[in-house]
mmCIF file as gemmi writes it, N, C-alpha and C atoms, coordinates in Angstrom:
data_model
loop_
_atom_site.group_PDB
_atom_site.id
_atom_site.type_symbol
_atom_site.label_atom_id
_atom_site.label_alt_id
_atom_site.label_comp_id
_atom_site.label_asym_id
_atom_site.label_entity_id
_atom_site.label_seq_id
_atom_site.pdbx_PDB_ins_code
_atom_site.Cartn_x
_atom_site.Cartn_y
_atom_site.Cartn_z
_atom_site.occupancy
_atom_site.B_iso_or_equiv
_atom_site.pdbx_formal_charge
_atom_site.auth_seq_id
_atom_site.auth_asym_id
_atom_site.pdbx_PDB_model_num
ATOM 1 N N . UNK Axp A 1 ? 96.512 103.057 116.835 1 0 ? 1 A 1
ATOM 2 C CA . UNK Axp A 1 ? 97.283 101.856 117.046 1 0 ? 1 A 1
ATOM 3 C C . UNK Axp A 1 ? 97.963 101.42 115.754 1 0 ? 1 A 1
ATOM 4 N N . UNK Axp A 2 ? 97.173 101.539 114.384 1 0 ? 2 A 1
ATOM 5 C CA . UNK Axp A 2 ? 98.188 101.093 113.863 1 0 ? 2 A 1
ATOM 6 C C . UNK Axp A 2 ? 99.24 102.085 113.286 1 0 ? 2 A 1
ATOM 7 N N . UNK Axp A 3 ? 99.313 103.661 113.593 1 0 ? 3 A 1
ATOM 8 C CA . UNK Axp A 3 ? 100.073 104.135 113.347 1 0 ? 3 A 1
ATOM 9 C C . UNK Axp A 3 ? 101.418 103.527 114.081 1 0 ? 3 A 1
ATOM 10 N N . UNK Axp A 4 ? 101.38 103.23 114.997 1 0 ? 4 A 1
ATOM 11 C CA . UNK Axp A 4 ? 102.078 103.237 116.191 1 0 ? 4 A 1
ATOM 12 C C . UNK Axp A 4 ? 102.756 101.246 115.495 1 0 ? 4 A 1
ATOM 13 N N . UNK Axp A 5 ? 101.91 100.429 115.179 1 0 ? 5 A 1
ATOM 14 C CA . UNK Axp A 5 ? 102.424 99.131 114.384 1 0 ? 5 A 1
ATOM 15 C C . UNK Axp A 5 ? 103.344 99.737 113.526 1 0 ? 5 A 1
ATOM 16 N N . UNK Axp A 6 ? 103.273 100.475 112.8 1 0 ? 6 A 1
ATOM 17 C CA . UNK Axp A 6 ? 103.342 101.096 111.16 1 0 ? 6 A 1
ATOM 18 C C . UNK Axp A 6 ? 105.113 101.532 111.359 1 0 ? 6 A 1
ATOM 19 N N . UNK Axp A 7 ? 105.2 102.596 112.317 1 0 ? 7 A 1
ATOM 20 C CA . UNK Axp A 7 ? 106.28 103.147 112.636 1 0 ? 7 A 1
ATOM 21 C C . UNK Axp A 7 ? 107.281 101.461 113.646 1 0 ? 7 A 1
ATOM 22 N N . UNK Axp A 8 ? 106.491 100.702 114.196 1 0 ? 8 A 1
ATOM 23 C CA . UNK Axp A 8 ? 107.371 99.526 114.642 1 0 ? 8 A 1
ATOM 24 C C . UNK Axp A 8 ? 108.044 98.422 113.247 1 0 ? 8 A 1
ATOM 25 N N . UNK Axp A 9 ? 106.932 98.657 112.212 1 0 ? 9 A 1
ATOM 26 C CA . UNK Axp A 9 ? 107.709 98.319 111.309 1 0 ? 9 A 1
ATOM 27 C C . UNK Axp A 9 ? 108.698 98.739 110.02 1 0 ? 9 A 1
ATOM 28 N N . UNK Axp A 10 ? 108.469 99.835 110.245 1 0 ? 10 A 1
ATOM 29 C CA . UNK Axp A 10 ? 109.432 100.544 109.57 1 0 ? 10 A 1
ATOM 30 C C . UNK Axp A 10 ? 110.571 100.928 110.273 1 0 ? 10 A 1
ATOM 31 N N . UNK Axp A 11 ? 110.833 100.7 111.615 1 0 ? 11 A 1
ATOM 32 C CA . UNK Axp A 11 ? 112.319 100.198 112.215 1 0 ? 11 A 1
ATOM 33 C C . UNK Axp A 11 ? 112.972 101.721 112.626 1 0 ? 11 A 1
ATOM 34 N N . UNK Axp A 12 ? 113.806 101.704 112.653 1 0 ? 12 A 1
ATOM 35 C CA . UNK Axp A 12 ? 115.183 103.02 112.611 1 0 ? 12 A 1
ATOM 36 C C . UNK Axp A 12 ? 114.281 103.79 113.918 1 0 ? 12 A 1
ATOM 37 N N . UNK Axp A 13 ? 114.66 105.299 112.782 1 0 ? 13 A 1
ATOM 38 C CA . UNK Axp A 13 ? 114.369 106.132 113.995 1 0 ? 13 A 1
ATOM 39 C C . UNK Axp A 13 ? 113.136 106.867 113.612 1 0 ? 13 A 1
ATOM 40 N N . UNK Axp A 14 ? 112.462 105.862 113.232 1 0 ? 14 A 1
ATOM 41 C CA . UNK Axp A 14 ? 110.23 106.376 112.924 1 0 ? 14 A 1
ATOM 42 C C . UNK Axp A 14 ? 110.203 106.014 114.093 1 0 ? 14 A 1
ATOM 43 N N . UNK Axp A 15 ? 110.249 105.137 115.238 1 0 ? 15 A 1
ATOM 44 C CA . UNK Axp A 15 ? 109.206 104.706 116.631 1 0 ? 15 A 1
ATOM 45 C C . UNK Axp A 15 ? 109.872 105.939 117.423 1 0 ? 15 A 1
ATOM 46 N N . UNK Axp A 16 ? 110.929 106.585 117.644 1 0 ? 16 A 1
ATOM 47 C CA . UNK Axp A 16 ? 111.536 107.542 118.164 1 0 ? 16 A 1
ATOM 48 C C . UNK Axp A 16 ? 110.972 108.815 117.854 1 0 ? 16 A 1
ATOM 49 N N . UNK Axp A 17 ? 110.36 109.211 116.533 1 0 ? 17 A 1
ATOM 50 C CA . UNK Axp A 17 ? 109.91 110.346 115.707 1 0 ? 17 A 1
ATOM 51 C C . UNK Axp A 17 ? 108.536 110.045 116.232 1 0 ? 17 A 1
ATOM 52 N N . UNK Axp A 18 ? 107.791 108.649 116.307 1 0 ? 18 A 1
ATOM 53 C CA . UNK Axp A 18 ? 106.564 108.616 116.44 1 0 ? 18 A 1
ATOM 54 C C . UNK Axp A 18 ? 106.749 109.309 117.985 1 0 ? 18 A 1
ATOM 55 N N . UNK Axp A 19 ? 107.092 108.614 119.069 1 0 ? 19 A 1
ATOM 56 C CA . UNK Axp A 19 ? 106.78 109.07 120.409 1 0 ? 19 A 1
ATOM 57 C C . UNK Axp A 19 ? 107.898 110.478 120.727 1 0 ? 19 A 1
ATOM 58 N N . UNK Axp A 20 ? 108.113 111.039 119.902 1 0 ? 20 A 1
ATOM 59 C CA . UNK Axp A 20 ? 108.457 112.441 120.426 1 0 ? 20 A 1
ATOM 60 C C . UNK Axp A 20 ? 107.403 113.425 119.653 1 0 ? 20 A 1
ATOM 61 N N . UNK Axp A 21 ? 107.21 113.012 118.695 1 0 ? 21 A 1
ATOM 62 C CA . UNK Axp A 21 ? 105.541 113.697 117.922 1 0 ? 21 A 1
ATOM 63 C C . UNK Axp A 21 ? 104.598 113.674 118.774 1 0 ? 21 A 1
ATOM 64 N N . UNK Axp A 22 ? 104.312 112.251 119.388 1 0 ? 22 A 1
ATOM 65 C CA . UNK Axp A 22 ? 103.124 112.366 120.423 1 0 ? 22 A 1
ATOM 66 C C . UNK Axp A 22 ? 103.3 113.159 121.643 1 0 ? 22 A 1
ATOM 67 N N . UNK Axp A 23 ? 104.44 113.418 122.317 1 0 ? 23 A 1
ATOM 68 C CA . UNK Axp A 23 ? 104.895 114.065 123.42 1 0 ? 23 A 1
ATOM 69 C C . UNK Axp A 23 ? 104.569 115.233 122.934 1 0 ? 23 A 1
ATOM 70 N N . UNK Axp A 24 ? 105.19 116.258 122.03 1 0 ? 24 A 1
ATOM 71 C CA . UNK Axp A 24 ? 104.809 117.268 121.613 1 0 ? 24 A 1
ATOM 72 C C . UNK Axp A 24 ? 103.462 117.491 121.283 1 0 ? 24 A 1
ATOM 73 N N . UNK Axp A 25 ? 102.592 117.093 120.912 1 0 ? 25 A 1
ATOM 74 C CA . UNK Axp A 25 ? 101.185 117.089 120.284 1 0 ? 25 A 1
ATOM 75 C C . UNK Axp A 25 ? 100.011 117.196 121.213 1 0 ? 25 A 1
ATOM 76 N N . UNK Axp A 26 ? 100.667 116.142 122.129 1 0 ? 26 A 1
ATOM 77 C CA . UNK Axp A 26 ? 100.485 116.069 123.782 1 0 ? 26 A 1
ATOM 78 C C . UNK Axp A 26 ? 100.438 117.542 124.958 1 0 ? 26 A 1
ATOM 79 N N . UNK Axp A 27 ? 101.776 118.012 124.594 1 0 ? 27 A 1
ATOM 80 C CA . UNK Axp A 27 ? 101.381 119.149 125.241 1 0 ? 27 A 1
ATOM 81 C C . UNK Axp A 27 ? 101.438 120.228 124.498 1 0 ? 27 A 1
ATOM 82 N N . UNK Axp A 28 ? 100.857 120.434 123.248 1 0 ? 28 A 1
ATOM 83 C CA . UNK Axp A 28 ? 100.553 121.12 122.318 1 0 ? 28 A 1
ATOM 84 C C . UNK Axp A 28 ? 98.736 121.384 122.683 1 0 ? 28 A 1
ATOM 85 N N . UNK Axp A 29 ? 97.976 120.121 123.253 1 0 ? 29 A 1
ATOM 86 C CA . UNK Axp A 29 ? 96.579 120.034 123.543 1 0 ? 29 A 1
ATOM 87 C C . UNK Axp A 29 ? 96.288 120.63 124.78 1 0 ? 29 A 1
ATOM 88 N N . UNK Axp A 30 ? 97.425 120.065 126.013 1 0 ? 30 A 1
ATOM 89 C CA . UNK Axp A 30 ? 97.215 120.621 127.381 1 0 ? 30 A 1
ATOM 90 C C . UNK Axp A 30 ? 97.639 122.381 127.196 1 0 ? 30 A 1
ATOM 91 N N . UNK Axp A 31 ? 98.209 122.593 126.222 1 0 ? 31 A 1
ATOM 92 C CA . UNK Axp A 31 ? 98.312 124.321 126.054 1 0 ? 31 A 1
ATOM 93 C C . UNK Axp A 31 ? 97.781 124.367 124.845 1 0 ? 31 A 1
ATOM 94 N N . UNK Axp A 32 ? 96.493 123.965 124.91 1 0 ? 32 A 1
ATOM 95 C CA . UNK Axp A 32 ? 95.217 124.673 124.234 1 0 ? 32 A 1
ATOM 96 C C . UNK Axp A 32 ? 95.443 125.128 122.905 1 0 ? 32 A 1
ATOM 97 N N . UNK Axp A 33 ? 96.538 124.625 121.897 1 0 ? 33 A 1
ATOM 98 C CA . UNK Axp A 33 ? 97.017 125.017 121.107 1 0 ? 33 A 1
ATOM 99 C C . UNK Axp A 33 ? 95.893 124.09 119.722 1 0 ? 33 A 1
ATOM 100 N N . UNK Axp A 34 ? 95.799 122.823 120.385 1 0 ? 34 A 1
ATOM 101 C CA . UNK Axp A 34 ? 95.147 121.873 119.475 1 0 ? 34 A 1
ATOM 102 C C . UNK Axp A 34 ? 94.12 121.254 120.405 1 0 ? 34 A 1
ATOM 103 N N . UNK Axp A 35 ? 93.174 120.302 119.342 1 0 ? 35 A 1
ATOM 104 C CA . UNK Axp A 35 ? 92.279 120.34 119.94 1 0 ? 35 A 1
ATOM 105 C C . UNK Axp A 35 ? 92.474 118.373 120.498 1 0 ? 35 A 1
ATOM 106 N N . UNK Axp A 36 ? 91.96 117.621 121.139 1 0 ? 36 A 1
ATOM 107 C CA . UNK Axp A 36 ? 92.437 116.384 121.558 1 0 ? 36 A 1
ATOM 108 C C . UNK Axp A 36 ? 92.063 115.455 120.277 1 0 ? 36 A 1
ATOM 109 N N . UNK Axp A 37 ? 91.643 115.358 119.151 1 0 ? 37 A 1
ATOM 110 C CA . UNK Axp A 37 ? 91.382 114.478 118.32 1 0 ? 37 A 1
ATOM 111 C C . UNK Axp A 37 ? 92.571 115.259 116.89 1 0 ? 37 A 1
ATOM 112 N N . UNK Axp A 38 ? 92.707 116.329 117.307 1 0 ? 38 A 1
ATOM 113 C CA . UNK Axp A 38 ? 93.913 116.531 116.414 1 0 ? 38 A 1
ATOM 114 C C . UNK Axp A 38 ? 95.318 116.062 116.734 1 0 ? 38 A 1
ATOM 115 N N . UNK Axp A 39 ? 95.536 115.433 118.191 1 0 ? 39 A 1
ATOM 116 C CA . UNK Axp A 39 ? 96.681 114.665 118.281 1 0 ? 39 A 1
ATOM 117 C C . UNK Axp A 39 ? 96.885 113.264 117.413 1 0 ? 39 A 1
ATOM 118 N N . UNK Axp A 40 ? 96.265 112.815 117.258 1 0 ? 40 A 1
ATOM 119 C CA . UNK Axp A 40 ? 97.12 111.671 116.172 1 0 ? 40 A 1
ATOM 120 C C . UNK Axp A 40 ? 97.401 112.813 114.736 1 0 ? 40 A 1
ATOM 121 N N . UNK Axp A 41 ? 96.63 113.501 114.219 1 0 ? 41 A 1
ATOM 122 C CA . UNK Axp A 41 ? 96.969 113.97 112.755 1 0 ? 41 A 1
ATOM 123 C C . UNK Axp A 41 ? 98.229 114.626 112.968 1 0 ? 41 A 1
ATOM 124 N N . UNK Axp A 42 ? 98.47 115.125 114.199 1 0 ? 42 A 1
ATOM 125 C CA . UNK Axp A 42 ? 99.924 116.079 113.897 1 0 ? 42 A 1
ATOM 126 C C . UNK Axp A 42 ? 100.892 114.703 113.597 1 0 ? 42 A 1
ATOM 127 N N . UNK Axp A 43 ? 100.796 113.942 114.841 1 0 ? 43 A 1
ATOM 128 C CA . UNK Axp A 43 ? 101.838 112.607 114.961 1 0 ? 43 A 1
ATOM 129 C C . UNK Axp A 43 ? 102.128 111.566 113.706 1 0 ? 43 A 1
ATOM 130 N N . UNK Axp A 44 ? 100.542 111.994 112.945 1 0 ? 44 A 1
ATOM 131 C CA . UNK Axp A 44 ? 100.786 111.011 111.837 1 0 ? 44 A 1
ATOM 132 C C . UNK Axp A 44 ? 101.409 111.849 110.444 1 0 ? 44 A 1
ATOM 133 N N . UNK Axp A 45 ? 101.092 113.346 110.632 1 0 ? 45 A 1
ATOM 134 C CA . UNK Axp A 45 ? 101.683 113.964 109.619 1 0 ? 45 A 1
ATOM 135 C C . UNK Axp A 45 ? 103.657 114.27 109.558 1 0 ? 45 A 1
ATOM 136 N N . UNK Axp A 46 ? 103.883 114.282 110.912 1 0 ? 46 A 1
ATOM 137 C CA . UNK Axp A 46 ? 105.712 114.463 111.824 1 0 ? 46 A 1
ATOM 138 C C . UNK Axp A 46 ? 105.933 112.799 110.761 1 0 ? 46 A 1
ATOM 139 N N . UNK Axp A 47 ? 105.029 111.757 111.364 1 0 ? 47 A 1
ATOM 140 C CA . UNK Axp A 47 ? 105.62 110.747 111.128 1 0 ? 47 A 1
ATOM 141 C C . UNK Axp A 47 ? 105.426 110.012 109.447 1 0 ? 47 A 1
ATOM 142 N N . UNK Axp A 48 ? 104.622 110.851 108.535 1 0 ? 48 A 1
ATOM 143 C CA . UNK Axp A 48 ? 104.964 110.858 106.849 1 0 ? 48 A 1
ATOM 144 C C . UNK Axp A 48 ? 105.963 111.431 106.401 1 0 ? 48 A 1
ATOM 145 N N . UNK Axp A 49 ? 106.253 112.704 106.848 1 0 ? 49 A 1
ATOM 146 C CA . UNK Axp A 49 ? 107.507 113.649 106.804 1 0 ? 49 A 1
ATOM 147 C C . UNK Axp A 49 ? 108.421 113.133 106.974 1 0 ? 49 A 1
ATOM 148 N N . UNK Axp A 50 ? 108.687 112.604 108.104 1 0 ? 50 A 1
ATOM 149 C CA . UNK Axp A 50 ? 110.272 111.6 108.414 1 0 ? 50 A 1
ATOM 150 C C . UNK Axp A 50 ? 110.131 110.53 107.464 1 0 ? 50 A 1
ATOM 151 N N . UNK Axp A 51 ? 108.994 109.879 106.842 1 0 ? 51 A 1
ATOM 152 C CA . UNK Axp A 51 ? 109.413 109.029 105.868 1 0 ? 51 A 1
ATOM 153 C C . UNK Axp A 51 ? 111.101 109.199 104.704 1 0 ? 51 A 1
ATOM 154 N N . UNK Axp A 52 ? 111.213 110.092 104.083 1 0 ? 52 A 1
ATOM 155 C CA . UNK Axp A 52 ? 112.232 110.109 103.474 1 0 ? 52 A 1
ATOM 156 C C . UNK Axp A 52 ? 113.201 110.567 103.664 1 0 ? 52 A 1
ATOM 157 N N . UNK Axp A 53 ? 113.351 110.682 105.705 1 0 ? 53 A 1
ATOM 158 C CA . UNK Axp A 53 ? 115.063 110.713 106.169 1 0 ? 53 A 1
ATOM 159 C C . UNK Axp A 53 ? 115.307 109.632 106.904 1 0 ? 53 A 1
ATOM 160 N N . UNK Axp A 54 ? 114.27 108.515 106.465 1 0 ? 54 A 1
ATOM 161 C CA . UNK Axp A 54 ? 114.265 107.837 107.966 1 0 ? 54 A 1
ATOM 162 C C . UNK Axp A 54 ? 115.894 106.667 107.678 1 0 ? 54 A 1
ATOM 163 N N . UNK Axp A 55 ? 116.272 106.911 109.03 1 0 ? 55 A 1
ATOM 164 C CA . UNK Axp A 55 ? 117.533 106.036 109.09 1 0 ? 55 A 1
ATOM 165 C C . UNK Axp A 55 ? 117.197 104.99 109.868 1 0 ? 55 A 1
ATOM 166 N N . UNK Axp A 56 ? 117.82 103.26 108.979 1 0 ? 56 A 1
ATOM 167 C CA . UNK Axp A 56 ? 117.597 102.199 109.632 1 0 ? 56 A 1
ATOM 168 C C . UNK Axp A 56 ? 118.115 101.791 110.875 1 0 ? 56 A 1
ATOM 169 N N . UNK Axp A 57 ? 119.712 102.527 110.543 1 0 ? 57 A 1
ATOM 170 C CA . UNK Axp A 57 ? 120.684 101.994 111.256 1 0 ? 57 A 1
ATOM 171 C C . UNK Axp A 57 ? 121.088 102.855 112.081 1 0 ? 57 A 1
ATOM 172 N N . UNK Axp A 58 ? 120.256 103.919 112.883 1 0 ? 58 A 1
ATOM 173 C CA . UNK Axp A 58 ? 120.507 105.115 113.5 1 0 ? 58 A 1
ATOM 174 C C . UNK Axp A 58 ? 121.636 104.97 114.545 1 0 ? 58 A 1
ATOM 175 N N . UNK Axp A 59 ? 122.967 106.052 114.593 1 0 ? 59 A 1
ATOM 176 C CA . UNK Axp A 59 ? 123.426 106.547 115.71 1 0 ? 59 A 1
ATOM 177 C C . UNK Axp A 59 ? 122.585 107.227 116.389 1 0 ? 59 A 1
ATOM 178 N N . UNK Axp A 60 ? 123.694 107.328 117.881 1 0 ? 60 A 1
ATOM 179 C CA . UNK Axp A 60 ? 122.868 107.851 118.917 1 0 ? 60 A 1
ATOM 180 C C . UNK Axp A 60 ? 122.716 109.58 118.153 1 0 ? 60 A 1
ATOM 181 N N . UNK Axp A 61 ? 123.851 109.825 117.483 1 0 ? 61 A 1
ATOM 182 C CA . UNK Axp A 61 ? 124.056 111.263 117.631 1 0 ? 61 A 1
ATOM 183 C C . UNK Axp A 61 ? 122.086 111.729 116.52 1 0 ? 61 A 1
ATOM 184 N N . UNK Axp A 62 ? 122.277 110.31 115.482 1 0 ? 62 A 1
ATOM 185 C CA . UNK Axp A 62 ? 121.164 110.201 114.244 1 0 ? 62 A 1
ATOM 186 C C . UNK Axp A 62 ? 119.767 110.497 115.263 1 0 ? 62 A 1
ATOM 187 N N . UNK Axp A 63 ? 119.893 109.614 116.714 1 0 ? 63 A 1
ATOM 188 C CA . UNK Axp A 63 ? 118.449 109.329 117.243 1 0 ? 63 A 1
ATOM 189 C C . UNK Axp A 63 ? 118.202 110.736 117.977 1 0 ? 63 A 1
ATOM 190 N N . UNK Axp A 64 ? 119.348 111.648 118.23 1 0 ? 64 A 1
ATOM 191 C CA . UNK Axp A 64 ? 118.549 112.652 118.551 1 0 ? 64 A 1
ATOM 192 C C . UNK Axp A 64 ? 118.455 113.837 118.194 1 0 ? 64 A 1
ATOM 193 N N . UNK Axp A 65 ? 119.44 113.73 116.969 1 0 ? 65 A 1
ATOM 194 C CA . UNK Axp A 65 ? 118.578 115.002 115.718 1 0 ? 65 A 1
ATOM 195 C C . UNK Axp A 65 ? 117.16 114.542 115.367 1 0 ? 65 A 1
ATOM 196 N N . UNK Axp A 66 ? 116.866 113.651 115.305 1 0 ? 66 A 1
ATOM 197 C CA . UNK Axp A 66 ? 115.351 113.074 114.514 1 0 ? 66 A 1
ATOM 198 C C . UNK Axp A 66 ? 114.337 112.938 115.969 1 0 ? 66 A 1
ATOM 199 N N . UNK Axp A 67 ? 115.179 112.837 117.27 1 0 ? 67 A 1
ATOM 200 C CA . UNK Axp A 67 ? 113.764 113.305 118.925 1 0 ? 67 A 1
ATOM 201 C C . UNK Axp A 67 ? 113.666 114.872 118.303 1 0 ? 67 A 1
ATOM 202 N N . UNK Axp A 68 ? 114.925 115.668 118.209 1 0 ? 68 A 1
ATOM 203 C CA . UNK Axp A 68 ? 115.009 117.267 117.992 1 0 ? 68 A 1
ATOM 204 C C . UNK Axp A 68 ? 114.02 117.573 117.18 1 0 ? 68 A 1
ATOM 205 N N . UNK Axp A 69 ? 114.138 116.982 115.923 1 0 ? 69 A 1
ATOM 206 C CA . UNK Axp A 69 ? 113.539 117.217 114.592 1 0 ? 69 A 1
ATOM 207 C C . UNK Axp A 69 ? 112.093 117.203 115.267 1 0 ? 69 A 1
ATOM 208 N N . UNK Axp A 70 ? 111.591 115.916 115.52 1 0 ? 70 A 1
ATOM 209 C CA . UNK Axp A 70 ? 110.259 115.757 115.304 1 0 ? 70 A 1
ATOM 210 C C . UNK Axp A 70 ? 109.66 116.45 116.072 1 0 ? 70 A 1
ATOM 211 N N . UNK Axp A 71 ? 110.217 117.138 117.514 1 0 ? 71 A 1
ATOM 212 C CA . UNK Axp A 71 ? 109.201 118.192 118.302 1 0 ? 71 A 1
ATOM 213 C C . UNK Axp A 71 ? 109.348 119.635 117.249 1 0 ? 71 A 1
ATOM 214 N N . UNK Axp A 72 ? 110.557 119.59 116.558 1 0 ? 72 A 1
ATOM 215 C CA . UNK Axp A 72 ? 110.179 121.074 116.438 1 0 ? 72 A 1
ATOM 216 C C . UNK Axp A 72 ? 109.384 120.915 115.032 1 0 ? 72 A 1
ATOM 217 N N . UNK Axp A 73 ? 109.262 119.814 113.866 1 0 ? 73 A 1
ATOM 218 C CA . UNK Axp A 73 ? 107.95 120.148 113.243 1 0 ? 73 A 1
ATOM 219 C C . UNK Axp A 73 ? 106.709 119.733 113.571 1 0 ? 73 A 1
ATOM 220 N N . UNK Axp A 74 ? 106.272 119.078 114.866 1 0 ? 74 A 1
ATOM 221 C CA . UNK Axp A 74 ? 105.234 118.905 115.634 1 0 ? 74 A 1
ATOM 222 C C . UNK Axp A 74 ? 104.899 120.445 115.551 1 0 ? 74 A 1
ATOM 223 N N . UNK Axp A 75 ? 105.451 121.101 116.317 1 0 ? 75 A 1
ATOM 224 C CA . UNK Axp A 75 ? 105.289 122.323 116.874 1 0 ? 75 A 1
ATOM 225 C C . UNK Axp A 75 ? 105.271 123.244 116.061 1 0 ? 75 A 1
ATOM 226 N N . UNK Axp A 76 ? 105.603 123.078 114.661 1 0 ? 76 A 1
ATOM 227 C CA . UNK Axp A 76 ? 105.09 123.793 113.633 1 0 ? 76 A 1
ATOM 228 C C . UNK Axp A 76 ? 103.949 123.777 112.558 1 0 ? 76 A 1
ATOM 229 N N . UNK Axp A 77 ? 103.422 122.488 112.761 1 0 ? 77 A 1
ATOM 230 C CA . UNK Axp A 77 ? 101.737 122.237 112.53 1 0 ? 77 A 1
ATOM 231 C C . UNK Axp A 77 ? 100.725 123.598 113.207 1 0 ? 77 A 1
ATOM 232 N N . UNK Axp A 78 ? 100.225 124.503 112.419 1 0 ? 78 A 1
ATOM 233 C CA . UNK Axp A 78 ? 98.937 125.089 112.835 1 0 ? 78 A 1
ATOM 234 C C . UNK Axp A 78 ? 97.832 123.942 112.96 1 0 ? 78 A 1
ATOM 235 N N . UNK Axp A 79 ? 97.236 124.996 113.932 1 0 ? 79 A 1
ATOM 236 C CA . UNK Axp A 79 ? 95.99 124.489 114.279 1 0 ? 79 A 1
ATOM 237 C C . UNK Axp A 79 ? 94.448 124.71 112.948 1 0 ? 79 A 1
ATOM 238 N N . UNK Axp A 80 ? 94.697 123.674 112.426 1 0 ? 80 A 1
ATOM 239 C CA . UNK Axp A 80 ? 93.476 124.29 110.987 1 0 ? 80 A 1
ATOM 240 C C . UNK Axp A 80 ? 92.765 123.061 111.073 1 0 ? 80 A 1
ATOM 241 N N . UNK Axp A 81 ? 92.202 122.92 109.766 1 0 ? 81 A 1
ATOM 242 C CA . UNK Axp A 81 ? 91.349 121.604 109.392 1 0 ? 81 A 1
ATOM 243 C C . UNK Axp A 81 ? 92.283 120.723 108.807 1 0 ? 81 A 1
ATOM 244 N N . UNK Axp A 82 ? 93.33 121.053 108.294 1 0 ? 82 A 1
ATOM 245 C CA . UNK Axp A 82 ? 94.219 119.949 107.74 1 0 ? 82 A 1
ATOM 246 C C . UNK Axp A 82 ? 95.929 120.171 108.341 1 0 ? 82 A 1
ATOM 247 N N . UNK Axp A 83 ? 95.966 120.928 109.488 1 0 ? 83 A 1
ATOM 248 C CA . UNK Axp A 83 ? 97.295 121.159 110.324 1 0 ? 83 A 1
ATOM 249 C C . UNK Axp A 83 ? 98.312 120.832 109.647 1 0 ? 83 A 1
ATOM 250 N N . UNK Axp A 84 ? 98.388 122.092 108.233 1 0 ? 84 A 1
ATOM 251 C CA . UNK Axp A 84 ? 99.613 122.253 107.643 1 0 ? 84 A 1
ATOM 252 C C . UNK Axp A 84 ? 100.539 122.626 108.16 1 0 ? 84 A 1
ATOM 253 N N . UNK Axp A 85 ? 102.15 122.719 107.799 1 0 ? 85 A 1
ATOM 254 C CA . UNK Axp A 85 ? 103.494 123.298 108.467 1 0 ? 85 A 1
ATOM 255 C C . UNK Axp A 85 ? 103.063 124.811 108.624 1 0 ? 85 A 1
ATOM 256 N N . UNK Axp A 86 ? 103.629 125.376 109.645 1 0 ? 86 A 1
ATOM 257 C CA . UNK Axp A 86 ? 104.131 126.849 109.654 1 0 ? 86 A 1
ATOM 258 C C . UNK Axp A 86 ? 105.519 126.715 109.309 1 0 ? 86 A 1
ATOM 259 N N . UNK Axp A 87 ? 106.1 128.024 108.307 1 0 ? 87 A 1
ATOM 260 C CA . UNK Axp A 87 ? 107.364 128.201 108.265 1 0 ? 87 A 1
ATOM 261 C C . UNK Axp A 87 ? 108.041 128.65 109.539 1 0 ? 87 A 1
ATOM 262 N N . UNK Axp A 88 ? 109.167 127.938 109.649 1 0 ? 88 A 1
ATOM 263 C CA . UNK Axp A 88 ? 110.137 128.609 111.187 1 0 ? 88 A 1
ATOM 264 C C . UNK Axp A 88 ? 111.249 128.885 110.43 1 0 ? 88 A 1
């Protein structure tokens, strides 16, 4: 929950990055990829990463390179003890 405050106050396009991280992470678990308590760490790691592109004042075209963005480095988190990036 308070990730989810955290990204409402930091505005732009973090609450957009947050819930397309969770979507991905989401069915990253239902295909057995991760395990169900590793869904917030991917969502919270997508959503440190976007820290230093995050746009306040997002276009539409801004809000969905950064939905794009955040499933595909969701989806590049391995499954480890600290669900570092895979290179793509």
């Amino acid at each position: 929950m308070d990730l989810a405050y955290a990204a409402g106050r930091a505005g732009g396009t973090m609450t957009g990055v947050l819930s397309a991280a969770n979507e991905k992470a989401v069915e990253m678990f239902f295909d057995e990829k991760i395990s169900y308590l590793e869904i917030f760490k991917v969502v919270e790691l997508t959503c440190d990463r976007h820290q230093t592109e995050l746009a306040i004042n997002p276009s539409l075209e801004e809000i969905i390179h950064y939905d794009l963005w955040a499933r595909k480095y969701a989806a590049s988190l391995q499954q480890s003890s600290c669900l570092s990036p895979v290179p793509v």
